[in-house]
C-alpha positions, 0 to 999 in steps of 0.5 A, a space after each residue: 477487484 482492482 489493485 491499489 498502492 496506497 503511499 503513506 497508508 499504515 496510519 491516519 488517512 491513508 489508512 482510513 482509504 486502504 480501509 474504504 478500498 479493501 471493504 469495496 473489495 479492492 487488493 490494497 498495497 500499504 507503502 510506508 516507511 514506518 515497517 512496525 506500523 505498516 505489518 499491523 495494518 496489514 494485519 487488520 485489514 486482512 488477507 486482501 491488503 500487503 505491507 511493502 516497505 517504501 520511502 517514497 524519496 527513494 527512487 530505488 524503493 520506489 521502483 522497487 514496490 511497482 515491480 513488486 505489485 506488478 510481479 504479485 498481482 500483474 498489474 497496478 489499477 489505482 495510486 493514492 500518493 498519500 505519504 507525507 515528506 
């Protein structure tokens, strides 16, 4: 399956895509600021999706989270620039 980040993904429509992505089989990485949120949705999207804590305004968060999901899964397939600022 293929890798996806989706930025702003523990709530609302970034949610509803991380949801399409893990149920066509896809590893889907939740990037939020939101940590309690982000660990539920996690959760109920299961063993095929990762909670990653990023503030997308952060350059060092951000850097932070590819070199994260490079290191975790080698390689990054797909970004949906979802989170709001």
């Amino acid at each position: 399956g293929k890798v996806v980040i989706v930025t702003g993904g523990a709530l609302g429509i970034g949610f509803a895509v991380a949801q399409l992505f893990t149920s066509a089989g896809a590893k889907v990485v939740i990037a939020d600021i939101d940590e309690e949120v982000g660990k539920e949705s996690e959760k109920k999207l299961g063993e095929n999706a990762l909670f990653v804590r990023c503030d997308v305004t952060s350059w060092a968060d951000q850097v932070h989270l590819f070199k994260l999901v490079a290191s975790t899964f080698k390689r990054v397939d797909l970004v949906v620039c979802n989170a709001g600022i």
